[in-house]
N, C-alpha and C positions, 0 to 999 in steps of 0.2 A: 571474452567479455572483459569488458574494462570500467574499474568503477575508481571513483573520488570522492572521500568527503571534504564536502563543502563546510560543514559547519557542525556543532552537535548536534544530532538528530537532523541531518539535511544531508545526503548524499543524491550522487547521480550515477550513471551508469549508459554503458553502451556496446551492443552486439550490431551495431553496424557503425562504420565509420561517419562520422557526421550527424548523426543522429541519437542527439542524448533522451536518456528518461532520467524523471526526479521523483526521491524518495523523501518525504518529508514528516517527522513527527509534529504533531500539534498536540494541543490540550483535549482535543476531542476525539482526536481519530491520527490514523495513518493516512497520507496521500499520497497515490502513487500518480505522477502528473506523465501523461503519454507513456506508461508503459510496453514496452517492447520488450518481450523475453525470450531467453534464449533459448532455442531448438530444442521440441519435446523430447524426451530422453537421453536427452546431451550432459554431460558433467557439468556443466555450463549452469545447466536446468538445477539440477543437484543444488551445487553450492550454492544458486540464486534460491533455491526455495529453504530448504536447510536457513540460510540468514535471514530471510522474513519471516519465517517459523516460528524461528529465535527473538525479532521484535516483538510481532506482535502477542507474544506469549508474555515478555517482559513487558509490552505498554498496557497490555489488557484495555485493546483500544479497540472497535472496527475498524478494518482495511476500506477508503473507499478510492476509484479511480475517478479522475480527470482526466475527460480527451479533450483538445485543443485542435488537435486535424484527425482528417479522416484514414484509415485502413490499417487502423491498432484494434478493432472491436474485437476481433480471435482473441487478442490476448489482453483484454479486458473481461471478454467473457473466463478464461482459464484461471484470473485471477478472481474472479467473484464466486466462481463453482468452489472453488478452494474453503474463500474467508466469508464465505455468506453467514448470515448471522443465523441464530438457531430460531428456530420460531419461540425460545421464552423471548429471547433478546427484541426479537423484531417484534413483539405485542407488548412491549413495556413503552409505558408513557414515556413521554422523553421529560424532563424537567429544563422548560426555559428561562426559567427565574435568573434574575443574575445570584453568581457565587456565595455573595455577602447578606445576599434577602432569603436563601436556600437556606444557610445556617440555623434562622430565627425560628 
């Protein structure tokens, strides 16, 4: 596996030549953009889950995926069985107020 970061909170990654996934922090969430991950029970597997573990523990954000082409859904599914939200999380309103109107 082979990974880059791009920027803070912006990396990318690849277990196949040619073909990148992106990992990206926002304000609201983690994006994993086309993720491809690497072989169930592989070290590979290991260190890639061990370091998202580690994000999303530190951003206290949900995980969600964007696909962009077809035949990543396995492992979009492997990453939502992971970081699915708890059912308090998923029945909490979301607040769409803007930032500075939430304050008041």
């Amino acid at each position: 596996m082979e990974v880059e970061r791009l920027a803070e909170g912006l990396w990318r990654w690849s277990v196949e030549p040619g073909r990148w996934s992106i990992y990206a922090e926002t304000p609201r969430a983690i994006l994993l953009v086309d993720p491809l991950l690497p072989a169930p029970g592989s070290n590979d597997e290991d260190r890639f889950f061990e370091a998202l573990d580690r994000d999303v523990a530190r951003c206290e954000r949900p995980v969600f995926v964007v696909e962009t082409s077809v035949g990543r859904a396995h492992d979009a599914v492997r990453i939502h069985d992971r970081y699915r939200p708890s059912r308090d999380d998923a029945g909490r309103e979301e607040d769409d107020r803007d930032p500075d109107e939430a304050r008041d």
